[in-house]
N, C-alpha and C positions, 0 to 999 in steps of 0.2 A: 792123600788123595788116591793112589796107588791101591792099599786096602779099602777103599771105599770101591772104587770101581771094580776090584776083582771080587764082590763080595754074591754067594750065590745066595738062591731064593732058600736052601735048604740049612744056610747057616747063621739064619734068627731061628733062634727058640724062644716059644712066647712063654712053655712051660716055666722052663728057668729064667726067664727074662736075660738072657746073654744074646751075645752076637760072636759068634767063632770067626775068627782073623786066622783065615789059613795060608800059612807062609808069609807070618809078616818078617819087619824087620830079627835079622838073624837067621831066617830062613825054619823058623819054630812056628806050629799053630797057638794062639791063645785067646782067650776069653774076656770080654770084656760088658759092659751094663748097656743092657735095653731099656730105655728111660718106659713107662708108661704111654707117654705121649707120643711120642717115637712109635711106638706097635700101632696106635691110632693110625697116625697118619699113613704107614706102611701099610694099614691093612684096607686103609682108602686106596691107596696106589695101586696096591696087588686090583682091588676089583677091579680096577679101572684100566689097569694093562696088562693083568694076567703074565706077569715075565714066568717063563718054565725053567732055565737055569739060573740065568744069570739077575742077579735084583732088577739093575739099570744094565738091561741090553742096549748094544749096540746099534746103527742100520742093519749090520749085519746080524739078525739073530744069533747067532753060533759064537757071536765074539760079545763083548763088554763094552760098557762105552769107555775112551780113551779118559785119561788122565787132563789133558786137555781140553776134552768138554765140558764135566766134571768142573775143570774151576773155572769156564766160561759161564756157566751155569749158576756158579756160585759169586762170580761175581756180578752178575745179573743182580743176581737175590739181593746183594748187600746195596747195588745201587737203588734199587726197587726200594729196600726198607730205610735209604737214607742215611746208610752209614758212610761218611764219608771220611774214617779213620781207615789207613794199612791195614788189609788183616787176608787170609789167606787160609788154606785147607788148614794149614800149620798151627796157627791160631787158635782153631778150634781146640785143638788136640793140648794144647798150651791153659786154652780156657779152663778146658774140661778138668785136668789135674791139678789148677789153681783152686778153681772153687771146690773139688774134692778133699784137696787141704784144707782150705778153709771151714768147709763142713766136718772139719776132726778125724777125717779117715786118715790110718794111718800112710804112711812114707812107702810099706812094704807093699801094700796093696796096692797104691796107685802105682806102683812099680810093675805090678803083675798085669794090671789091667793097661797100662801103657806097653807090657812088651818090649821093658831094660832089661837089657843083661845085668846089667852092672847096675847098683845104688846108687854111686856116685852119678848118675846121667840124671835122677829122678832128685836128687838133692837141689837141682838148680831151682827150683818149686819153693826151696824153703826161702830162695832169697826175694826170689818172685816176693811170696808173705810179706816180707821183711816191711815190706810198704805199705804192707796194713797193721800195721805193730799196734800205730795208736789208738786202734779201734776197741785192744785187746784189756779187759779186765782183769785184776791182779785178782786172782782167788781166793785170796783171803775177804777181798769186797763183794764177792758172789755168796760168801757164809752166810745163812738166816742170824745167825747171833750177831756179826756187824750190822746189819743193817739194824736191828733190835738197837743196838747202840745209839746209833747216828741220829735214830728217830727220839729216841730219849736225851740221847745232848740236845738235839735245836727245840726239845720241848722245853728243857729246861733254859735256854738262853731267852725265852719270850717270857 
């Protein structure tokens, strides 16, 4: 929540689709993904409140809005859309690296784009997974020649 709110107007790039986290955890800048939809809505917001440094200024223009807003704000949102599961700025960030795994990126990247020092902090992801195992095809069953097979066994049992 922390990098959310300290995030300036100058550190979305739409060119490269990134958002620079400067001084996140560890006290490092780093980079991470601009969704599409995400610059959408951002670039609704910009016309609409014009922020000059800070994304989500504060009352005070010169400052950011607090961290406390921020997930006043967001849990507004979650009640507004009816979620009515635990979940927190945390969550997101949680979300976000689970379905990156599960869309096959690999361990090292979501590592980079989360802002680990260490691998072992981004390993905890895999156990996350671990709970969608049985969704997971053997690949040898995704081969075009088994399935060639499978369809020629049940033609031959009829």
């Amino acid at each position: 929540v922390t990098e959310t709110a300290q995030l300036k107007v100058i550190d979305i790039d739409s060119q490269r689709m990134t958002i620079r986290v400067e001084q996140s955890k560890g006290r490092k800048d780093r980079y991470t993904l601009l969704s599409e939809t995400l610059l959408e809505e951002l670039r609704v917001y910009y016309k609409q409140y014009r922020p000059q440094t800070w994304l989500f200024p504060g009352n005070d223009t010169g400052n950011h809005l607090t961290s406390e807003t921020l997930q006043r704000i967001f849990n507004r949102a979650k009640k507004k859309a009816g979620i009515r599961k635990p979940a927190t700025f945390h969550t997101l960030r949680h979300s976000f690296a689970t379905h990156l795994l599960e869309a096959g990126v690999n361990l090292f990247t979501i590592k980079e784009l989360l802002g680990h020092k260490s691998i072992q902090t981004t390993l905890i992801y895999l156990h996350i997974q671990q709970r969608h195992a049985g969704n997971v095809k053997s690949p040898l069953d995704l081969l075009p020649l088994s399935k060639a097979r499978r369809v020629k066994r049940q033609g031959s049992k009829r």
